[in-house]
N, CA, C and O atoms as CSV, one atom per row, in Angstrom:
chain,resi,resn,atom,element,x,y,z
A,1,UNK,N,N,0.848,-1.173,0.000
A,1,UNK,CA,C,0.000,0.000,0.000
A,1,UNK,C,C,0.896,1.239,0.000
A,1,UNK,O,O,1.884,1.293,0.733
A,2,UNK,N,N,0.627,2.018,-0.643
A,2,UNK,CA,C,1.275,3.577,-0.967
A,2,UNK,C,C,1.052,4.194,0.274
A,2,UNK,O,O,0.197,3.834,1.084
A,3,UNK,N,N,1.814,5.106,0.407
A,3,UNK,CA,C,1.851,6.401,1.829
A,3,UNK,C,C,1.076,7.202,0.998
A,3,UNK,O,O,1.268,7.268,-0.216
A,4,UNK,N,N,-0.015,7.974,1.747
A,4,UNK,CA,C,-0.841,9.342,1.351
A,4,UNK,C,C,-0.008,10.093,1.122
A,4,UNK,O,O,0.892,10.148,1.960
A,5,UNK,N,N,0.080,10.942,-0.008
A,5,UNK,CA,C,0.681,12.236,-0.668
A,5,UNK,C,C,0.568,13.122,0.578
A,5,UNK,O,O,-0.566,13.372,0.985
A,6,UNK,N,N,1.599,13.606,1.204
A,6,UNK,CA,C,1.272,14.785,2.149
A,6,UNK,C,C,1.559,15.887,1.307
A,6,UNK,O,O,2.328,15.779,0.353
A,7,UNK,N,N,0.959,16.988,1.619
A,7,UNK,CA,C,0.428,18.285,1.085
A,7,UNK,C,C,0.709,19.394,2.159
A,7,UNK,O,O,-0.034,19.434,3.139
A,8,UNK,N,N,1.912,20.451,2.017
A,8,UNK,CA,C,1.832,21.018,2.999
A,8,UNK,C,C,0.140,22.110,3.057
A,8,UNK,O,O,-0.796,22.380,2.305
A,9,UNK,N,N,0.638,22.447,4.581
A,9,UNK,CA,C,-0.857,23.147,4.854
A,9,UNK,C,C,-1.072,24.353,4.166
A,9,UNK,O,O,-0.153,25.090,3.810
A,10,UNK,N,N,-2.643,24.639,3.909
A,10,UNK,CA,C,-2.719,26.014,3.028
A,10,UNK,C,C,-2.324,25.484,1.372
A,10,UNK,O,O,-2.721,26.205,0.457
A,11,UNK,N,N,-1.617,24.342,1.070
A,11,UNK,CA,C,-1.404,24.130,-0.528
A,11,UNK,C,C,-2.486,23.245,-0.677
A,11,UNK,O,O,-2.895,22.408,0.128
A,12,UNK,N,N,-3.036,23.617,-2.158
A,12,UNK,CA,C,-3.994,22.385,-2.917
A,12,UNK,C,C,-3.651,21.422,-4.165
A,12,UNK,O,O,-3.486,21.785,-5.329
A,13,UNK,N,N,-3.609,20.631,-3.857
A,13,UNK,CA,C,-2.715,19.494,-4.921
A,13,UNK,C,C,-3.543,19.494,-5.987
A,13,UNK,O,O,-4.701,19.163,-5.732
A,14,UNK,N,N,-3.249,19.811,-7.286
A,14,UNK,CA,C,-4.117,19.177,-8.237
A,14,UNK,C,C,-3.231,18.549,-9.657
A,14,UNK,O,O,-2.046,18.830,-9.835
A,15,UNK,N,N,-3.742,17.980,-10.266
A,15,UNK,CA,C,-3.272,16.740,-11.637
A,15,UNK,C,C,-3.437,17.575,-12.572
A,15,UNK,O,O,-4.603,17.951,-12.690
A,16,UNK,N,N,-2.522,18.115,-13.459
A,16,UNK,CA,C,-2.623,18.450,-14.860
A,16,UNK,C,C,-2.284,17.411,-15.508
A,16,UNK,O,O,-1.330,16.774,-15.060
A,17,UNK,N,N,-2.855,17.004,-16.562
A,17,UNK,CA,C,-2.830,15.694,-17.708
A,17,UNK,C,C,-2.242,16.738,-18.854
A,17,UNK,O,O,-2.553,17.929,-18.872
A,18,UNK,N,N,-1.501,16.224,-19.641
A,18,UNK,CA,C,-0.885,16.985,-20.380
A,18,UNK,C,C,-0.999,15.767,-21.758
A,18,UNK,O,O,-0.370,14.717,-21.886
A,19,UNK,N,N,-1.882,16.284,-22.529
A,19,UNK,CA,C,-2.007,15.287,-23.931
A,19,UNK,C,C,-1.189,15.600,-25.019
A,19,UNK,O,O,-1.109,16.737,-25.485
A,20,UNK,N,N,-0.517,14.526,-25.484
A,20,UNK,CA,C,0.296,15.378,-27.143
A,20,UNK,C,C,-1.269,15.718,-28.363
A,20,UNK,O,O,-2.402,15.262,-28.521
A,21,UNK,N,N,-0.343,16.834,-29.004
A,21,UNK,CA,C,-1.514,17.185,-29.875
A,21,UNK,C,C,-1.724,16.478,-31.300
A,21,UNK,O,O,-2.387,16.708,-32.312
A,22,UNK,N,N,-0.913,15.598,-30.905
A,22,UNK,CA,C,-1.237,13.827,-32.013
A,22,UNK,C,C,-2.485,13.174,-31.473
A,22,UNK,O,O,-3.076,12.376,-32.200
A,23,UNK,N,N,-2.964,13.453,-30.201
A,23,UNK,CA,C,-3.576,12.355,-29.622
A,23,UNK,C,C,-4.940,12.929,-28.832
A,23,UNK,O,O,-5.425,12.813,-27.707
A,24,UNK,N,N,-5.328,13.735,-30.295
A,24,UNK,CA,C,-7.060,14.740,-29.705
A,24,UNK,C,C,-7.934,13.537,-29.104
A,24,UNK,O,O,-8.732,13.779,-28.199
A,25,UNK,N,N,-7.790,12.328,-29.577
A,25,UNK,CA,C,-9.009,11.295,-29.378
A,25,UNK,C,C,-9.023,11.099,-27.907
A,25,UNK,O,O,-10.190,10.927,-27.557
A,26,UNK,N,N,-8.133,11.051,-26.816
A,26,UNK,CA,C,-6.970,10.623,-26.008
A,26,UNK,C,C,-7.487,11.951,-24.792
A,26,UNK,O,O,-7.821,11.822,-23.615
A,27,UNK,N,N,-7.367,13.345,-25.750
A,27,UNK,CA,C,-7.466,14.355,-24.910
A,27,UNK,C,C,-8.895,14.486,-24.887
A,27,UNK,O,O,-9.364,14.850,-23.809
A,28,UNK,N,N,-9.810,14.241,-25.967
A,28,UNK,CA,C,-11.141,14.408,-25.437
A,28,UNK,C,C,-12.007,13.076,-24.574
A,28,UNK,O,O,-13.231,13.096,-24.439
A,29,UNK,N,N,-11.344,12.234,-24.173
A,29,UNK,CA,C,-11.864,11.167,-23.861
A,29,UNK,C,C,-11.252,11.198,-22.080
A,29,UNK,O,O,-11.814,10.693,-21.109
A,30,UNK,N,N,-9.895,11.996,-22.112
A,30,UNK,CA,C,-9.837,12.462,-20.947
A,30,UNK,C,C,-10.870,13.501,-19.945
A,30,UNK,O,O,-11.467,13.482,-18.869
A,31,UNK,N,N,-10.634,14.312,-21.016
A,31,UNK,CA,C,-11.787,15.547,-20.543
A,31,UNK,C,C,-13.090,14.973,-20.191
A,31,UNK,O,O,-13.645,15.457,-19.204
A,32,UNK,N,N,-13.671,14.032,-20.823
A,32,UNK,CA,C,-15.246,13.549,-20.576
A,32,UNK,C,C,-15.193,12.538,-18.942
A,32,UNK,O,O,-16.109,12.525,-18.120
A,33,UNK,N,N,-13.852,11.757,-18.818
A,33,UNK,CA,C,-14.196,11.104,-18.245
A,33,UNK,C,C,-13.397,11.851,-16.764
A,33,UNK,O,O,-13.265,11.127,-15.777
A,34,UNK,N,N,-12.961,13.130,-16.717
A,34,UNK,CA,C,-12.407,13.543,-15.371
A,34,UNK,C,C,-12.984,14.937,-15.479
A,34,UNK,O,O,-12.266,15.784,-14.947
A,35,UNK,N,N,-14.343,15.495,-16.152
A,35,UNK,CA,C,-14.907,16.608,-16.185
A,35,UNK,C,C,-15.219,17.032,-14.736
A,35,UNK,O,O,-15.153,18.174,-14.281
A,36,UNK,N,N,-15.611,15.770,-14.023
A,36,UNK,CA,C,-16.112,16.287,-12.451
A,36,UNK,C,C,-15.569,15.991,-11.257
A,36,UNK,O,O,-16.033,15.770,-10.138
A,37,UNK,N,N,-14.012,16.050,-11.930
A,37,UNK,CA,C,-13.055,16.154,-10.942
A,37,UNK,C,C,-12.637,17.442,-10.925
A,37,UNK,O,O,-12.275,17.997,-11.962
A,38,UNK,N,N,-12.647,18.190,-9.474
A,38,UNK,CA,C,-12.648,19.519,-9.500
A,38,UNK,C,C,-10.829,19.853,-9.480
A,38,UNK,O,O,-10.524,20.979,-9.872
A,39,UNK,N,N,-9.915,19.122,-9.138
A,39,UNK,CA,C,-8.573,19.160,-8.930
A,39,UNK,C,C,-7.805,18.287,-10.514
A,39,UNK,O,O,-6.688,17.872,-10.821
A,40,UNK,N,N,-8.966,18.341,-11.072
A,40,UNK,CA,C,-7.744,17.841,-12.217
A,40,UNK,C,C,-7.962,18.117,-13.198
A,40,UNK,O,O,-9.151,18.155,-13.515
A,41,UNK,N,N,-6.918,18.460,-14.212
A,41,UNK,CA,C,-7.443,19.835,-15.154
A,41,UNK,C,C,-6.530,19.157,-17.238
A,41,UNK,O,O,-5.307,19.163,-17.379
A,42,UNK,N,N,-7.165,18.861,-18.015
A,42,UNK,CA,C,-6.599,18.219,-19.372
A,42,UNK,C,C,-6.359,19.504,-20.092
A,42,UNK,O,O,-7.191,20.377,-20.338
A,43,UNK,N,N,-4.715,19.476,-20.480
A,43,UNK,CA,C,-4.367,20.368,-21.769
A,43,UNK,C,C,-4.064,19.793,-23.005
A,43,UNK,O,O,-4.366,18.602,-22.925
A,44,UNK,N,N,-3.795,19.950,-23.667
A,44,UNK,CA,C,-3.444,19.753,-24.488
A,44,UNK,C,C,-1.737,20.652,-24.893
A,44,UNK,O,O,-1.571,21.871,-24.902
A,45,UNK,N,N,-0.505,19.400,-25.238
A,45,UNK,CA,C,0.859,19.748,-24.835
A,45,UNK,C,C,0.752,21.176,-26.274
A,45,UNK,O,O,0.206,20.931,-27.350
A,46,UNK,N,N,1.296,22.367,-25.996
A,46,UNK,CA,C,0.831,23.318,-26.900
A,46,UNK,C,C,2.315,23.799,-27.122
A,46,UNK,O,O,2.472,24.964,-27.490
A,47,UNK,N,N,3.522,22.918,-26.908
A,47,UNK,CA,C,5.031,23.445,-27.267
A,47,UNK,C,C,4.840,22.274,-29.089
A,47,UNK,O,O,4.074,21.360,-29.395
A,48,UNK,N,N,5.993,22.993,-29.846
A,48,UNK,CA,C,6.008,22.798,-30.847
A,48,UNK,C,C,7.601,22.778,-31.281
A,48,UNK,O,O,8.125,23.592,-32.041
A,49,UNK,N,N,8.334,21.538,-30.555
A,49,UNK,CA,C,9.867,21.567,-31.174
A,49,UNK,C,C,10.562,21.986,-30.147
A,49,UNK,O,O,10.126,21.882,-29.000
A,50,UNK,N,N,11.937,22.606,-30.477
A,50,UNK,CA,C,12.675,23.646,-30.263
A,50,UNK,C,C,12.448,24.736,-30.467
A,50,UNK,O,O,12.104,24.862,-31.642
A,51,UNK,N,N,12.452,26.015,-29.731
A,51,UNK,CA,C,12.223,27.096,-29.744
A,51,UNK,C,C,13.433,28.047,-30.537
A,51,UNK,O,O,13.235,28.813,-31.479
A,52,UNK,N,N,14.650,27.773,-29.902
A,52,UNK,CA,C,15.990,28.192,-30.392
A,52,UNK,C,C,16.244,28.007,-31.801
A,52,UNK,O,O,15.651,27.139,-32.442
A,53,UNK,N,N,17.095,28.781,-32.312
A,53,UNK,CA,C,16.954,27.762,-33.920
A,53,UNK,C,C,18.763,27.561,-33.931
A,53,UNK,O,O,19.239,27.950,-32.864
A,54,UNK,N,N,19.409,27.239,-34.540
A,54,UNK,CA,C,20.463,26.372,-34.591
A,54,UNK,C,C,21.384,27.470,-33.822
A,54,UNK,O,O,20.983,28.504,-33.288
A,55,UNK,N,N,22.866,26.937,-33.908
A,55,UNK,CA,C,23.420,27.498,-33.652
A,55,UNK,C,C,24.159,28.855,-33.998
A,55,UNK,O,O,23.460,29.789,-34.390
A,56,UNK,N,N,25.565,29.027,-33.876
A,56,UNK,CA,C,26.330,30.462,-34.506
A,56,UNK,C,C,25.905,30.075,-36.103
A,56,UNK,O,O,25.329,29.077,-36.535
A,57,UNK,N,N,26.380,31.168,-36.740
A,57,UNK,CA,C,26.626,31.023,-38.213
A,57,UNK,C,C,27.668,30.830,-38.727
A,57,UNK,O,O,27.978,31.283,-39.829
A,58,UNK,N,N,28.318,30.189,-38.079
A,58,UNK,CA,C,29.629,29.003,-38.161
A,58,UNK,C,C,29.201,27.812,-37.497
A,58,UNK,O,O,30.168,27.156,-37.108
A,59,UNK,N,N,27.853,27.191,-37.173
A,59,UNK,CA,C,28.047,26.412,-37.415
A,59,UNK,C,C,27.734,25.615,-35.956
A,59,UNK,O,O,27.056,24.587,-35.951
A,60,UNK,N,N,28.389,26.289,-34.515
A,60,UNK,CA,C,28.770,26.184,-33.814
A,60,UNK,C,C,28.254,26.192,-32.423
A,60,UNK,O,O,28.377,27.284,-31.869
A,61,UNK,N,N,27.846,25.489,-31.898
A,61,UNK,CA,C,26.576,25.661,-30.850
A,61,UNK,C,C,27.143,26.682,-29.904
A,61,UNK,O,O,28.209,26.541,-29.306
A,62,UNK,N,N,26.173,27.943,-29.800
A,62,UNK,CA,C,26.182,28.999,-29.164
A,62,UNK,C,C,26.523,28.855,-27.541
A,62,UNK,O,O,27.383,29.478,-26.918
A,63,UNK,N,N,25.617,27.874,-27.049
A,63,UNK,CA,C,26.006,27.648,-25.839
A,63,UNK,C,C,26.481,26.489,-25.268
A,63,UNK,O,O,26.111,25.482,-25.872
A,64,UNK,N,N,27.192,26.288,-24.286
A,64,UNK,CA,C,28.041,24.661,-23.379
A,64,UNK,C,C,27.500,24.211,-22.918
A,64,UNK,O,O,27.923,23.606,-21.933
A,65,UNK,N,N,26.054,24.157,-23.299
A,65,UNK,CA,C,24.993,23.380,-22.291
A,65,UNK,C,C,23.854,23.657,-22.999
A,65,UNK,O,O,23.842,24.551,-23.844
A,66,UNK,N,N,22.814,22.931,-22.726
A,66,UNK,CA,C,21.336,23.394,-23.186
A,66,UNK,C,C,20.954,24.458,-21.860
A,66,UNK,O,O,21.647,24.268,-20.861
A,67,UNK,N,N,20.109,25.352,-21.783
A,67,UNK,CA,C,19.749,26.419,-20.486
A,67,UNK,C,C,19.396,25.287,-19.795
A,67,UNK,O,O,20.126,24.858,-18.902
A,68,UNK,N,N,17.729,24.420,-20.285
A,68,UNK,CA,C,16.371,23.887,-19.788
A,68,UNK,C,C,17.283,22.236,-20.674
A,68,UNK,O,O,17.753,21.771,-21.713
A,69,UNK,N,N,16.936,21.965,-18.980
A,69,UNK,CA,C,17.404,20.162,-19.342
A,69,UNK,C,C,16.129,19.917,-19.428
A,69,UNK,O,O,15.265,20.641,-18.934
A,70,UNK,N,N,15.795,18.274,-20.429
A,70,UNK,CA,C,14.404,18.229,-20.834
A,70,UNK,C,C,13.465,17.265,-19.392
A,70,UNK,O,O,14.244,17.431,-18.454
A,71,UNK,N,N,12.946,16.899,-19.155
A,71,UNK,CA,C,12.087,16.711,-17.733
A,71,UNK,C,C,11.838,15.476,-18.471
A,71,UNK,O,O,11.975,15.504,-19.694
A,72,UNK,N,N,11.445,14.251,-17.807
A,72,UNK,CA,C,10.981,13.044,-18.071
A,72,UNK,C,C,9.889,13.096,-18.571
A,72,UNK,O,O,9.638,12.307,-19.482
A,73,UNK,N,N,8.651,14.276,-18.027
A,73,UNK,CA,C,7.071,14.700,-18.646
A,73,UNK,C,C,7.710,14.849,-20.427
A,73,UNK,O,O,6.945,14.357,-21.256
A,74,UNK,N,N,8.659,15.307,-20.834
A,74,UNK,CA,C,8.739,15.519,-22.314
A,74,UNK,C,C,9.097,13.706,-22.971
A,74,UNK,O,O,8.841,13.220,-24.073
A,75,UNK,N,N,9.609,13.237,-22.036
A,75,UNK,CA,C,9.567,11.590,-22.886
A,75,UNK,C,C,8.126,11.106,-22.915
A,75,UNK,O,O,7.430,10.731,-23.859
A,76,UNK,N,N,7.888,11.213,-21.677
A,76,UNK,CA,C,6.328,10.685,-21.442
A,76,UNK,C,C,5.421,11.093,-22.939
A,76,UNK,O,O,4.889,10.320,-23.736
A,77,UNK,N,N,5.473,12.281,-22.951
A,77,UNK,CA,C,4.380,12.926,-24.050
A,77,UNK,C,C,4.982,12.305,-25.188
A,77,UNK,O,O,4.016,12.019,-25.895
A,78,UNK,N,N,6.012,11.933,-25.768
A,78,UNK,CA,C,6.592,11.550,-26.900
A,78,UNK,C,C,6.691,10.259,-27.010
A,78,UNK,O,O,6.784,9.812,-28.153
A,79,UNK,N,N,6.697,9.316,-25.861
A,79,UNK,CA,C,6.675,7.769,-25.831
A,79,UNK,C,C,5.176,7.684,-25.957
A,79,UNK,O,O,4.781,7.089,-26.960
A,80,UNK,N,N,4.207,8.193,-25.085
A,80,UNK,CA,C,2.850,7.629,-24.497
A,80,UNK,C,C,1.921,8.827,-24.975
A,80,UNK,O,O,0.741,8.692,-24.652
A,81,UNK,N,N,2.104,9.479,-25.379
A,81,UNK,CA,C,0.941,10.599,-25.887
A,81,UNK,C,C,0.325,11.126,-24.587
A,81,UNK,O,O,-0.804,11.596,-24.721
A,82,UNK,N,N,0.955,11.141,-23.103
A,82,UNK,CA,C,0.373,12.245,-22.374
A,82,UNK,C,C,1.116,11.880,-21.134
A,82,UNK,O,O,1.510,10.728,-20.950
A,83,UNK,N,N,1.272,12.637,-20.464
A,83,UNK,CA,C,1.962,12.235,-18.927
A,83,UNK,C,C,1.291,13.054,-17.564
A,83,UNK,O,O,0.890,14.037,-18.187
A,84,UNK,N,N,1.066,13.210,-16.765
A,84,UNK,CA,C,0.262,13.937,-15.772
A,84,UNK,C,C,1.623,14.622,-14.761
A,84,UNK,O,O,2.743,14.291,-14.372
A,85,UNK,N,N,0.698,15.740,-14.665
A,85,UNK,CA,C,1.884,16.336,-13.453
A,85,UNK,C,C,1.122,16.735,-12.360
A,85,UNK,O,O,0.024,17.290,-12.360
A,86,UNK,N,N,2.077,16.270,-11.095
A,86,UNK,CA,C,1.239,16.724,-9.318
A,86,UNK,C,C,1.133,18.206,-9.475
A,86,UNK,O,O,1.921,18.476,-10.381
A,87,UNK,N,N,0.651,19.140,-9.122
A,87,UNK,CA,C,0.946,20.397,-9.007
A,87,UNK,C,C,0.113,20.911,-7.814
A,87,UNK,O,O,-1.058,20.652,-7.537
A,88,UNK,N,N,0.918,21.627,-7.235
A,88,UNK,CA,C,0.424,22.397,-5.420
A,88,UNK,C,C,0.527,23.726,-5.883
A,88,UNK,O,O,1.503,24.291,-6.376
A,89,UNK,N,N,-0.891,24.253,-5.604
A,89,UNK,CA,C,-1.274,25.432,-5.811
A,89,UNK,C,C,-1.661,26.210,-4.627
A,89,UNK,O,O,-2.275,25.503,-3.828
A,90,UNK,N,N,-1.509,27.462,-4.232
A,90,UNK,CA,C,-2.327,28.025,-3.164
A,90,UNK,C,C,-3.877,27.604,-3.379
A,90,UNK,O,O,-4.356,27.189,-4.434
A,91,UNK,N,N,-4.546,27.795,-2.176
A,91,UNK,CA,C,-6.105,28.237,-2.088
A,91,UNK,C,C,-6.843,29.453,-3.313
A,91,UNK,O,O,-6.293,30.512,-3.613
A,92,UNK,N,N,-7.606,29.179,-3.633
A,92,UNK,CA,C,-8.030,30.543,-3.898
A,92,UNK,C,C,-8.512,31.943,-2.998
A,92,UNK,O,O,-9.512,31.782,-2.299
A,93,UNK,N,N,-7.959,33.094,-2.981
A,93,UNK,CA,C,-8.314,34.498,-2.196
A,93,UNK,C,C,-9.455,33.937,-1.919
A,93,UNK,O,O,-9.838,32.860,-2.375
A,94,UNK,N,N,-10.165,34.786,-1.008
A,94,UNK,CA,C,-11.770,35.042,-0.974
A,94,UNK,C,C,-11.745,36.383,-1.228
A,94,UNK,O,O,-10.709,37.033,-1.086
A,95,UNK,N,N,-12.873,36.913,-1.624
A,95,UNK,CA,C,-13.245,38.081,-1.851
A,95,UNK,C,C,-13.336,38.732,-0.935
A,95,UNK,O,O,-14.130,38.291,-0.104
A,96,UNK,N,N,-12.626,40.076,-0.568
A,96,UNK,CA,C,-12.635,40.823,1.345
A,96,UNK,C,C,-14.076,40.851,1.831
A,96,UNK,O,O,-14.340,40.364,2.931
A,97,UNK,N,N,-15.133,41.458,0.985
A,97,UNK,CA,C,-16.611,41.224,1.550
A,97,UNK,C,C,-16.768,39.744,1.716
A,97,UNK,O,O,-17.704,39.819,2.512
A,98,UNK,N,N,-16.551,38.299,1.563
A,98,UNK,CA,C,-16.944,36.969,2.175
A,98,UNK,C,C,-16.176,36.767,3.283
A,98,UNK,O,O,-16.137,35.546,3.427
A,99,UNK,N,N,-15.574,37.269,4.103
A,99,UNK,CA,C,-14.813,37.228,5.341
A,99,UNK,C,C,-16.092,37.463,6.476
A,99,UNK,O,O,-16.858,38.339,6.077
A,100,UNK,N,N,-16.391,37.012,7.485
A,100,UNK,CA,C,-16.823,37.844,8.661
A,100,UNK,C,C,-16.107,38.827,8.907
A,100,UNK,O,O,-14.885,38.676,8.883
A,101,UNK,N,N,-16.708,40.161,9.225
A,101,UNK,CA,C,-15.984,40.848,9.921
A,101,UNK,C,C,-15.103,41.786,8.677
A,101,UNK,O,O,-14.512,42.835,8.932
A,102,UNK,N,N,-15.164,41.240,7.513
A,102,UNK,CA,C,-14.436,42.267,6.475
A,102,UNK,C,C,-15.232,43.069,5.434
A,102,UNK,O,O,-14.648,43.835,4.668
C-alpha cells in the first residue's frame, strides 16, 4: 500500500494531464471522463519543437549546455501521448466582503 501524498498546509494538490496534440481522441476522452473532478485539469501539450533555432553562423553551438534540461514529462508525451503532473497550488483568495468581519 502507498503512503498518502502529504500536502503542505494552506497548498492544494491538483493533476494536470498533459495530452500530445497527435492524440485529440486521447485528450477528449480524458476531458469527458475527469470533467467532475474539481482538482484535475486536461491540456493539451501546446510546445512545438525547439524554440531556439540552430546554432552560430559558423556552425557552432552557441552555448556549453542546453539552459532547460528536458524533464521526463517531455519523454512521457513523446513515448505515451500524455503524462500527468502533481501540481500544489495556493487556495483561492476570498473576496474581502466573504470574510466575517471584512
Amino acid at each position: 500500500m502507498m503512503p498518502a501524498m502529504v500536502v503542505p498546509t494552506g497548498l492544494r494538490r491538483r493533476l494536470l494531464f498533459i495530452v500530445s496534440r497527435e492524440r485529440v481522441d486521447l485528450y477528449d476522452a480524458l476531458r469527458e471522463a475527469l470533467s467532475e473532478e474539481p482538482d484535475c485539469e486536461v491540456i493539451l501539450d501546446r510546445r512545438s519543437g525547439e524554440r531556439r533555432s540552430g546554432g552560430a553562423p559558423d556552425g557552432r553551438e552557441r552555448r556549453a549546455r542546453p539552459r532547460r534540461e528536458r524533464f521526463p514529462v517531455d519523454t512521457e508525451i513523446r513515448e505515451c501521448g500524455w503524462a500527468v503532473v502533481k501540481v500544489n497550488t495556493w487556495p483561492e483568495a476570498e473576496p474581502r466582503g466573504a470574510r466575517p468581519g471584512g
